[in-house]
Every structure is written in structure tokens, then in C-alpha cells.
N, C-alpha and C positions, 0 to 999 in steps of 0.2 A: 504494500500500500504506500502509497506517495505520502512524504509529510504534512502538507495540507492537511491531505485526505484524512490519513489516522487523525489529525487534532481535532477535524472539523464535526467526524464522527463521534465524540464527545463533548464538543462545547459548539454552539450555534451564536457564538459572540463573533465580534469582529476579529478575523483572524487571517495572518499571513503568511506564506516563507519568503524568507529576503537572506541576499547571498552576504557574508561576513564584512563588506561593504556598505549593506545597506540597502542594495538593488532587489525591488521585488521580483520574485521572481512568479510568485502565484498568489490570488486571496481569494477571498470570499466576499461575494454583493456586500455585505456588512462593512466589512475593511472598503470597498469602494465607495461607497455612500458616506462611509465617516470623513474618508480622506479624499472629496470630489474635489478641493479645490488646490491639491498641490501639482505642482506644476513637474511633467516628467513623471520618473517614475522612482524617483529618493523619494520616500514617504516622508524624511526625518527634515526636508527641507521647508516642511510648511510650519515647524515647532519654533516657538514665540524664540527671538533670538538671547534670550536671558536662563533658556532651558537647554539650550544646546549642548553644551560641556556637559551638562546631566548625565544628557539621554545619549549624548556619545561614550562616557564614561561606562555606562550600562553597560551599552553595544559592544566598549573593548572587551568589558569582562566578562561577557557570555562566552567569547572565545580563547581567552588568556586562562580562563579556568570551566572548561566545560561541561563536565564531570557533575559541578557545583549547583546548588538551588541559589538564587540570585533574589537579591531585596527587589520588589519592583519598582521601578521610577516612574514620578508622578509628574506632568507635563502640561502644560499649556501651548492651543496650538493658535496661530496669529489668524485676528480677527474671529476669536470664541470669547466667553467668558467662562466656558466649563472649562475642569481640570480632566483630564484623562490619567490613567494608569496604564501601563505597558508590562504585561510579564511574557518572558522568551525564554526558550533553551536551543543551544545550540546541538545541531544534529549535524551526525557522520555519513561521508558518502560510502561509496563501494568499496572504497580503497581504505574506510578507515580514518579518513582526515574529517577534521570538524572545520566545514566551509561555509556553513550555511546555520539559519536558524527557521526555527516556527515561534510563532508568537500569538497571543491576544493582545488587543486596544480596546479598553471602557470606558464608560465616565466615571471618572469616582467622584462619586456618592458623599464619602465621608471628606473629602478635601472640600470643606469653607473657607481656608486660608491660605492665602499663599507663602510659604516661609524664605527668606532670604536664603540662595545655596552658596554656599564655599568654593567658586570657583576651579582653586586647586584640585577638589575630592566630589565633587558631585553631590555632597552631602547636604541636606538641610542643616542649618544652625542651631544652636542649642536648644531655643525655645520653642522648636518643633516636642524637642523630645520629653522639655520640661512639662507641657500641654501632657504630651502622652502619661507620663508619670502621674499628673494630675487627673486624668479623666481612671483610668486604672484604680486610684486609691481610693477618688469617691465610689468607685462601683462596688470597693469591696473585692476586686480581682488579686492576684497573688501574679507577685514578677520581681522580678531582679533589676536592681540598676548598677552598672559598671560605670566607672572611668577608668580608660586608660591611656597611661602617661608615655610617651614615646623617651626612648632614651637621648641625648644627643649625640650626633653622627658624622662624620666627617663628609657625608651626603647631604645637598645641598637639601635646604628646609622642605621647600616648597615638593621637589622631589622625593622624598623620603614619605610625607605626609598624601602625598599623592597614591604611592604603591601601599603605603599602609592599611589607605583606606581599600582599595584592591584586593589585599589581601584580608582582612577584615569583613567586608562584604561577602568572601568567599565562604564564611566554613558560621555565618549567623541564619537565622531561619527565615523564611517569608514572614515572616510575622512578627520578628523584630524591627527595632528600630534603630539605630543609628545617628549621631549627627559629628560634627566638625567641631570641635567648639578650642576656642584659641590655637594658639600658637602648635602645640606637643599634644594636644589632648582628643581626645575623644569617648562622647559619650553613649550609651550602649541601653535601651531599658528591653528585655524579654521575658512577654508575660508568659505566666504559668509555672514558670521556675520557682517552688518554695520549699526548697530544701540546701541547705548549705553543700550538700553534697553534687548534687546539681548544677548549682552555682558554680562552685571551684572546676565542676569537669568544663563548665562554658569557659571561663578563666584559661583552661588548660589550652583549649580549641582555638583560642584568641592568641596566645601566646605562640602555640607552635606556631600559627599561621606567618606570625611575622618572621620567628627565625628563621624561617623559610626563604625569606627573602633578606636575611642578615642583619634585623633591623631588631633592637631590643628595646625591650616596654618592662612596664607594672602595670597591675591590674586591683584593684580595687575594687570591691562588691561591699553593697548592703542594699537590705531588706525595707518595703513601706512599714512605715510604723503612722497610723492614721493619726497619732497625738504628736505629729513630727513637721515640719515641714520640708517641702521638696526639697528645697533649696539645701536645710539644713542635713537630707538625707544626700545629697549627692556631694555636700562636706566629709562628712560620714565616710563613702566610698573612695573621695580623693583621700584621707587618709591612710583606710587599708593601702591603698596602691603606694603610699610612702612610706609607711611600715615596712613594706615590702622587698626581698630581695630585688636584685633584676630577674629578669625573666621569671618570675612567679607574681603569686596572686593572694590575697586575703581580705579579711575585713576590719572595722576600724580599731583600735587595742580598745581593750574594755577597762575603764578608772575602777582602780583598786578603791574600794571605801574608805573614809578616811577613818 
């Protein structure tokens, strides 16, 4: 079965394959109705131009790590005021090479706002994540929140911060969240995670990913505490990660009574 074909047999949203380029190469009436007004056949050419670096960052890392379940990116496309969501995987020809992908496009739903991205990393900025934190804890939901701290590198900032994020996206869930947030840091909230054991394996997941690419971190974790606040919880977690060896993880030391 053609990749279309198999995705389209399962989901009846708007959906594509397009070659590791970007060039469609087949879709569905859905995908052409959504996208009637881009010009050619780069679908990613009609995307608001402040989304680009985004949804290009996606696009490399469907193919830099294929294997991988990938965060999806949320986009603006010019002259809408909806937000759309993009989720893709990169698929193997005959031979074995990952040249191409399959993908859906939606509106999302839950995007009301539009958050400032980090150029360098594709990521939304902090207060994407601080929202999420905050809508989670009033519901009463269970999740983790991480920071983590990059080490510094004889690689240049901006670089370093770029592949980090890269490989960080690689090995978190659809269903996480992520952002950029200053200089060396980045924040992290995955719900459903409420066990400390849990946690430290995410921690682990995060870490190897980076030495992967030779880049060393801490990682910091804690838990919502509903008589806390966010801000003062994701204190909390920059701690652990300074507590902390390099390349490992923990949470924040707990004050001896006096």
C-alpha cells in the first residue's frame, strides 16, 4: 500500500506525503482544500513568515531522527487567523533510506494564543509552558516539570542550543511540552508522570539524548504541589538540576528542620 494510502485508511483529516524537501508529492481533497491558496506545490511556502524556522525545524527532524515520535508544531498560515497543527513521520523507500514523509494538517482547537518562538530552536517560550503547568494543576492532572540546564561548550551558543533542542524533541512524547527559555535552559512539563521513578527515567532519556551529540546538561524535576506556585515550582526544579552532578538529574534538596 502507498503511504498516503495506508494513513489515509485510518485518519480522513487532511493529509499528505511530501519528499524530505518538502515537495508534495500526493494528498488528499482535504490537504487541497486546506492548502488552495499556496502557490506551487511547497505547501510550507504559504506558512505566516514568523512560523517558518518552526515548521522547518520540524521538517529537519523528522529526518535527522526518524525512528523518533516528534512534538507537533503549531503554525499559522498567511492571511488565516486559525492556528493549525502539523504531525508527520518520516517513511523508508525500497532501499531503506528515509526520503520522504506522511503527515496530517488541523486546526487546533486548543491554540487561543499565539506564543513568541525562539528562533534558534523552534520552541515556544516559556510562558507557553508556564500556561500549561497552570491549566494541569487546576484540573487536578499529575505531570512533571523539568528544567534543564545546558552545560557551557566550546560550541558556539546559538549552535549548541539549536541541536539540543533537536535532540530533546527526539526521545519526549507527543504530548509533552517543551519550551526555550533563556540563554542555557530549557523547560520541559509531561503530564501523567507521578512517580519519582518515572521522572528520573524521563531525566535519564533527556540526558542520554544530549551526550549523544556531546553536549552536557543537568536536569532538575519537581512535582505540582496545588498550595505552590508555578513559578515557585519550576524554582524548585532549577534547583534539583544544581544540586546536581553533570550529566544527571534530581530534585530540589529537602531543608533539614531546624
Amino acid at each position: 500500500m502507498q503511504p498516503l494510502a495506508a494513513l489515509t485508511s485510518v485518519m480522513t483529516t487532511a493529509a499528505f506525503h511530501a519528499s524530505n524537501t518538502g515537495q508534495i508529492i500526493e494528498s488528499n481533497a482535504p490537504f487541497v482544500q486546506l492548502m488552495r491558496c499556496i502557490p506551487g506545490d511547497d505547501w510550507r511556502l504559504n506558512v505566516d513568515d514568523g512560523d517558518r524556522t518552526l515548521l522547518d525545524t520540524f521538517w529537519d527532524q523528522l529526518f535527522a531522527d526518524p525512528d523518533e515520535m516528534h512534538q507537533p508544531a503549531i503554525f499559522t498560515m498567511n492571511g488565516s487567523d486559525s492556528s493549525y497543527q502539523i504531525r508527520a513521520q518520516a517513511v523508508s523507500n525500497a532501499n531503506g533510506d528515509y526520503d520522504s514523509a506522511v503527515g496530517v494538517v488541523m486546526v487546533d482547537e486548543s491554540s487561543t494564543k499565539r506564543w513568541t518562538v525562539d528562533a534558534a530552536t523552534g520552541l515556544p517560550e516559556h510562558d507557553a509552558v508556564f500556561e500549561r503547568f497552570e491549566e494541569l494543576t487546576a484540573s487536578e492532572r499529575s505531570f512533571v516539570s523539568a528544567v534543564i540546564l545546558l552545560e557551557p561548550s566550546e560550541k558556539n551558543g546559538e549552535a549548541q542550543r539549536t541541536e539540543a533542542a533537536r535532540k530533546l524533541l527526539s526521545v519526549i512524547r507527543p504530548s509533552d511540552l517543551m519550551a526555550s527559555d533563556l540563554e542555557n535552559r530549557f523547560l520541559l512539563c509531561a503530564a501523567g508522570i507521578n512517580s519519582t521513578e518515572a521522572a528520573k527515567a524521563l531525566a535519564g532519556r533527556l540526558i542520554e539524548s544530549l551526550n549523544a551529540s556531546a553536549i552536557h546538561a543537568r536536569v532538575g524535576l519537581a512535582f505540582p504541589n496545588p498550595d505552590v506556585a508555578v513559578a515557585t515550582m519550576v524554582r524548585e526544579a532549577e534547583a534539583g538540576a544544581w544540586s546536581s552532578a553533570t550529566n544527571s538529574s534530581g530534585f530540589a534538596p529537602v531543608e533539614e528542620a531546624a
